[in-house]
C-alpha positions as CSV (number, residue, x, y, z in Angstrom):
1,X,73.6,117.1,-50.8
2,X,70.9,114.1,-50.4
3,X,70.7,113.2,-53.6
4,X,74.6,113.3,-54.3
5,X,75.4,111.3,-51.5
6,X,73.0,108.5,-52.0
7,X,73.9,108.2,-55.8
8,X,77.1,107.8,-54.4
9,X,75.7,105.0,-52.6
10,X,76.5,107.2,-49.0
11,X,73.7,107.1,-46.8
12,X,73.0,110.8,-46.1
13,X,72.0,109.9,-42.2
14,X,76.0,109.1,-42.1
15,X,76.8,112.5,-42.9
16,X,78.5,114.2,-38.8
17,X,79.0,117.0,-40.1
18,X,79.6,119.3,-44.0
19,X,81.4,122.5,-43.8
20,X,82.0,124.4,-46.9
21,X,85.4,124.7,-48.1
22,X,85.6,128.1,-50.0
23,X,88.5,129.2,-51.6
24,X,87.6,127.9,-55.4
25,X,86.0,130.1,-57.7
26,X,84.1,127.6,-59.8
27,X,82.7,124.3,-58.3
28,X,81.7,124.4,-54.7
29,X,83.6,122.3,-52.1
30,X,82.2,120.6,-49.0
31,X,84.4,118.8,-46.7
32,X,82.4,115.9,-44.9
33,X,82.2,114.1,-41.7
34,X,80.7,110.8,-41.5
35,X,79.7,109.1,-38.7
36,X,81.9,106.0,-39.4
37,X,84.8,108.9,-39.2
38,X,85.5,108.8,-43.3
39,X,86.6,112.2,-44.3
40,X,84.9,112.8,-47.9
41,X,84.9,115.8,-50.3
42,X,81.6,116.7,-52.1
43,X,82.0,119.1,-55.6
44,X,79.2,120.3,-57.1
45,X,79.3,122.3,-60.3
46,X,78.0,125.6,-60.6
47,X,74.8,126.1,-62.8
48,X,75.7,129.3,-64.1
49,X,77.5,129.7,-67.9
50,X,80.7,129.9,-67.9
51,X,84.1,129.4,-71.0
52,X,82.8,127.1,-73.5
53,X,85.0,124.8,-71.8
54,X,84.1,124.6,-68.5
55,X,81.4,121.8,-69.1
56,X,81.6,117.8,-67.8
57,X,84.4,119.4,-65.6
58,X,83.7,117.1,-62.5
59,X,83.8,114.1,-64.8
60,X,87.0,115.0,-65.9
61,X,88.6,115.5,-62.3
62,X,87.1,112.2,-61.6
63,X,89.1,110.8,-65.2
64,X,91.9,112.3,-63.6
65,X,91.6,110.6,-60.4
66,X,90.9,107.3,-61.8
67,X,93.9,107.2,-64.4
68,X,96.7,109.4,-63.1
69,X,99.0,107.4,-60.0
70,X,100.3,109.9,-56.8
71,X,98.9,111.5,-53.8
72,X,95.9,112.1,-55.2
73,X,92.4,112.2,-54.0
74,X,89.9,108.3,-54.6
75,X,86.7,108.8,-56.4
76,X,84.0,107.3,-53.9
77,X,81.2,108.2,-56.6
78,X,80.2,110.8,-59.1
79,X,77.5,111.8,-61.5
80,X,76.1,114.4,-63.6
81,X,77.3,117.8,-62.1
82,X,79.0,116.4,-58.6
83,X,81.7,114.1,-57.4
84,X,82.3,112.5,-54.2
85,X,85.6,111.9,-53.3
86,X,88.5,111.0,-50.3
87,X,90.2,113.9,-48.7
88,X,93.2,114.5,-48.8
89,X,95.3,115.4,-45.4
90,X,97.1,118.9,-45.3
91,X,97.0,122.3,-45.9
92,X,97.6,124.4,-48.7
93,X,101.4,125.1,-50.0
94,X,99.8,128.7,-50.0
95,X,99.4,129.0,-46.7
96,X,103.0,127.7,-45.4
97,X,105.8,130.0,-45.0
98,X,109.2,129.3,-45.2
99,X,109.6,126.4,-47.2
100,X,113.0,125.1,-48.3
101,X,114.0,123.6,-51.8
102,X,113.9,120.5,-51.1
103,X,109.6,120.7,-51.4
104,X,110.6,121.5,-55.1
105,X,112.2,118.3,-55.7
106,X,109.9,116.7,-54.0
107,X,107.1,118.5,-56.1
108,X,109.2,118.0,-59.5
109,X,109.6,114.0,-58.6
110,X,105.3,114.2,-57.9
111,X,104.7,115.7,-61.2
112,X,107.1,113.6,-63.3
113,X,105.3,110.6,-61.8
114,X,101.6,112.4,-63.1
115,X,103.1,112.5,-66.5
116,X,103.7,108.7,-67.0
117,X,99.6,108.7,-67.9
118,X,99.7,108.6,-71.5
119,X,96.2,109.2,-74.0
120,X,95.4,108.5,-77.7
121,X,94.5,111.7,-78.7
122,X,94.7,115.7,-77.7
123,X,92.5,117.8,-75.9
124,X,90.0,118.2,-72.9
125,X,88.3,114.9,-72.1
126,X,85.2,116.4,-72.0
127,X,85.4,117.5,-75.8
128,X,86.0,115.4,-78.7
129,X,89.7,114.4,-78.8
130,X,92.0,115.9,-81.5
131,X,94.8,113.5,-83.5
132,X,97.6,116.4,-83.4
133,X,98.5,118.7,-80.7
134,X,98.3,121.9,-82.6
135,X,94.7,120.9,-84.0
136,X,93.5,120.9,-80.4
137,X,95.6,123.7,-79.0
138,X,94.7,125.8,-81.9
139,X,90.7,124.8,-81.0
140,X,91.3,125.6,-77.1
141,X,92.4,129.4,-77.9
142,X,90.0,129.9,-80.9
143,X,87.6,128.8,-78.2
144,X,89.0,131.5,-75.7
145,X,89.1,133.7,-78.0
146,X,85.4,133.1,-79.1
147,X,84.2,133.8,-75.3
148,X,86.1,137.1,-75.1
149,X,84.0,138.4,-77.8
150,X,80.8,136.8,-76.6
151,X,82.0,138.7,-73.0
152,X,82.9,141.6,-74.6
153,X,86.1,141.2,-72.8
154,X,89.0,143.7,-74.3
155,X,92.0,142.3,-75.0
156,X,95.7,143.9,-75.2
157,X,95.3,142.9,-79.0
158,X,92.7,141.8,-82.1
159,X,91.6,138.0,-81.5
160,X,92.4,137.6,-85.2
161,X,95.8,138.6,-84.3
162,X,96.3,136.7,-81.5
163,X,95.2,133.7,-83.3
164,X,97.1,134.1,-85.9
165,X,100.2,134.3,-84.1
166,X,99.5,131.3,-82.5
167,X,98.8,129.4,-86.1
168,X,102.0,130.2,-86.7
169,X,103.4,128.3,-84.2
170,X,101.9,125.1,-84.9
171,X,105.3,123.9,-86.5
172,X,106.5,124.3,-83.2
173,X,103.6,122.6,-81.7
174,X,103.9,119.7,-84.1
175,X,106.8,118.5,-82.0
176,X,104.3,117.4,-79.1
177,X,103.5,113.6,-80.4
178,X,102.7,112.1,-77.6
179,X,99.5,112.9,-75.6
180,X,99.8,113.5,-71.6
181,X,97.4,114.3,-69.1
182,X,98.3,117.3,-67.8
183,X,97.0,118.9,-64.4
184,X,97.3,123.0,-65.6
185,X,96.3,124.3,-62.7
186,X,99.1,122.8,-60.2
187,X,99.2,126.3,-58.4
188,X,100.2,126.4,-55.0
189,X,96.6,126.4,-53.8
190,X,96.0,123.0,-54.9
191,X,99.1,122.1,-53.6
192,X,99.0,120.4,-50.0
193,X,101.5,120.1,-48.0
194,X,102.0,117.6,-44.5
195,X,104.3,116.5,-42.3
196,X,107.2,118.1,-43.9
197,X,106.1,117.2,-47.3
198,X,104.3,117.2,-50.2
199,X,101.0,114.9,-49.3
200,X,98.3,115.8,-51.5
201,X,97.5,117.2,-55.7
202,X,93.8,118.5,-55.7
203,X,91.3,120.0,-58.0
204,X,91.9,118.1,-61.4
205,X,89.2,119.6,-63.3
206,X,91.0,121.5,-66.0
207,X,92.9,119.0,-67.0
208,X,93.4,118.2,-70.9
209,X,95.4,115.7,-72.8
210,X,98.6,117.5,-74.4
211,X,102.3,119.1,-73.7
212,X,104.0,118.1,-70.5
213,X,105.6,121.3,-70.9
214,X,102.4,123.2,-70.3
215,X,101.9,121.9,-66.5
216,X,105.0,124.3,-65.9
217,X,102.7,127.1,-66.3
218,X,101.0,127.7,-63.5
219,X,104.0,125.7,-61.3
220,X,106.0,128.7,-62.2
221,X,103.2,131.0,-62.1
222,X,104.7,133.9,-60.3
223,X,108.2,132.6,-60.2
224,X,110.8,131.8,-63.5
225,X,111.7,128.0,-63.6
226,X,113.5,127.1,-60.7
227,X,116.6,124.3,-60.8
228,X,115.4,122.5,-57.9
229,X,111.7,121.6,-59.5
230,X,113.3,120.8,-62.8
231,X,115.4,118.6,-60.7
232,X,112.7,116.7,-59.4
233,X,111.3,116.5,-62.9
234,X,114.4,114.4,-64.1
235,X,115.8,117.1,-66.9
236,X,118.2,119.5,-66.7
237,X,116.6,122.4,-68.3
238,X,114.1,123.0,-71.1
239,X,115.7,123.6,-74.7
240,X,114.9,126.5,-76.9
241,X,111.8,125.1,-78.3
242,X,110.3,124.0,-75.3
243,X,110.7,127.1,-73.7
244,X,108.8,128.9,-76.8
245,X,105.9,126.4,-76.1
246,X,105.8,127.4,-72.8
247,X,105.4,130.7,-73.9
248,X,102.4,129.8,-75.6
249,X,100.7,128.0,-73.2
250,X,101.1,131.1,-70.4
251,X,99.2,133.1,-73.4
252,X,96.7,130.3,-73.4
253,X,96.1,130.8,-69.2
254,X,96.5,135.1,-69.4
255,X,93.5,134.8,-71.5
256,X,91.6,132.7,-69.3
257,X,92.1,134.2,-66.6
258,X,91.3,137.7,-68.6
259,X,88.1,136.4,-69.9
260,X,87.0,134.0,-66.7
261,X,86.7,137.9,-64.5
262,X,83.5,138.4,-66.2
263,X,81.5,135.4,-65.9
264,X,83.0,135.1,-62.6
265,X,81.4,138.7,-61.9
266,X,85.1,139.5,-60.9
267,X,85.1,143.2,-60.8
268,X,88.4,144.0,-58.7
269,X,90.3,146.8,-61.1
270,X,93.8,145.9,-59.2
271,X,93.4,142.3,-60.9
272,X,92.4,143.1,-63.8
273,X,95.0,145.4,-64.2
274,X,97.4,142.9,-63.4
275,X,96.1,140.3,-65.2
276,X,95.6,142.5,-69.0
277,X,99.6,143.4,-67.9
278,X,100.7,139.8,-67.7
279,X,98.6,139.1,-71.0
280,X,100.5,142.0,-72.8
281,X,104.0,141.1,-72.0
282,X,102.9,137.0,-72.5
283,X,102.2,138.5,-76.2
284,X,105.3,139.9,-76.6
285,X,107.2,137.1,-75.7
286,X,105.2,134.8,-78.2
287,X,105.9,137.4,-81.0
288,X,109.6,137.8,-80.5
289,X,109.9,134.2,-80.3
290,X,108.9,134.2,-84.3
């Protein structure tokens, strides 16, 4: 971490105590001590290949940081392949039980508030930008798409298929104007909670400039759209056409997280049964929505 902390201008000598987080399954997280009792967060990126878009991750997490306002981590410094960064107090929403509605207000209200940050074009911030939502969405799957062949990775159907059904939603997509910065992976692992509320949002690094509508992805991940998050959001419900964006975007993350297991040497069969499932009725959904 020497070399990290000091181009982070952090003398390493200050350093109390590091203790390695866990719990990711890409960058590697160490929480820090200091000896002038700052609490800091070192990420360091893997060295190993990955999806051809997992590159420059850190320095978007940091973007993200730096440009989006709410309970969000500070960027203390960062640099090729790490960044250095406050902690955030609590634990993750994961690991509470019994919490009421009311945290899915709060957590709606959060998100609208991450929306606000606005961008001039569409895409990850690590790539070049796109003018038009469905000329960077369409790039993001055929990208996807590109490392489950170069994985070998079997998919419930063709890739030529697949991304030809999502070509021909790009009328559809056409209705997103406005670029956001989306979070996409606002599971409840990177949620944290304290003091009876929502006190933290963590682990930026896949964000990408495009659909508000997408962030409801993985905050409904295992759960159908709830009134009292929607509620926090400020709408009432998501119209037709939203919903068969959102549709889109879940077959956007099934074949991530298909196509991540191998580079992640991810070998449990239960998962992956699950996981090629999900994809499959994902698929369906997208088709009958044509």
């Amino acid at each position: 971490m020497r070399a990290e902390l000091t181009a982070a201008g952090i003398d390493p000598a200050l350093v109390a105590s590091a203790e390695n987080i866990g719990g990711g399954t890409y960058n590697t997280a160490i929480r820090l001590r200091l000896t002038d009792g700052r609490r800091l967060v070192l990420k360091i990126a893997p060295s190993a290949p990955g999806l051809t878009y997992e590159h420059g991750l850190l320095e978007t997490e940091a973007e993200y940081y730096r440009r989006v306002r709410g309970p969000l981590p500070s960027v203390v410094g960062a640099g090729p392949g790490f960044l250095l960064m406050t902690e955030v107090p609590g634990i993750p929403w994961s690991q509470v039980r019994d919490t009421g509605p009311h945290l899915r207000r709060e957590l709606g209200a959060i998100v609208a508030g991450l929306h606000e940050t606005t961008g001039d074009g569409f895409g990850y911030p690590q790539d070049p930008l796109h003018p038009t939502w469905p000329a960077a969405f369409t790039a993001m799957v055929d990208a996807i798409l590109a490392d489950a062949a170069r994985y070998e990775v079997r998919l419930p159907r063709p890739a030529a298929e697949i991304a030809h059904l999502v070509r021909r939603h790009e009328p559809l997509l056409a209705q997103v104007t406005t670029p956001v910065l989306v979070h996409f992976d606002l599971w409840e692992g990177n949620i944290l909670l304290d003091g009876g509320g929502v006190s933290g949002i963590i682990d930026a690094e896949r964000a990408f400039w495009g659909d508000p509508v997408a962030e409801f992805v993985s905050l409904t991940l295992l759960r159908d759209l709830d009134p009292e998050l929607l509620e926090g959001y400020g709408v009432p419900g998501f119209d037709p056409a939203a919903l068969r964006r959102l549709a889109l975007y879940r077959l956007y993350l099934g074949l991530i997280m298909a196509v991540e297991m191998v580079p992640r040497q991810d070998s449990d069969p239960a998962r992956a049964r699950f996981v090629r499932r999900r994809l499959a009725e994902v698929l369906d959904t997208v088709q009958r929505a044509l």
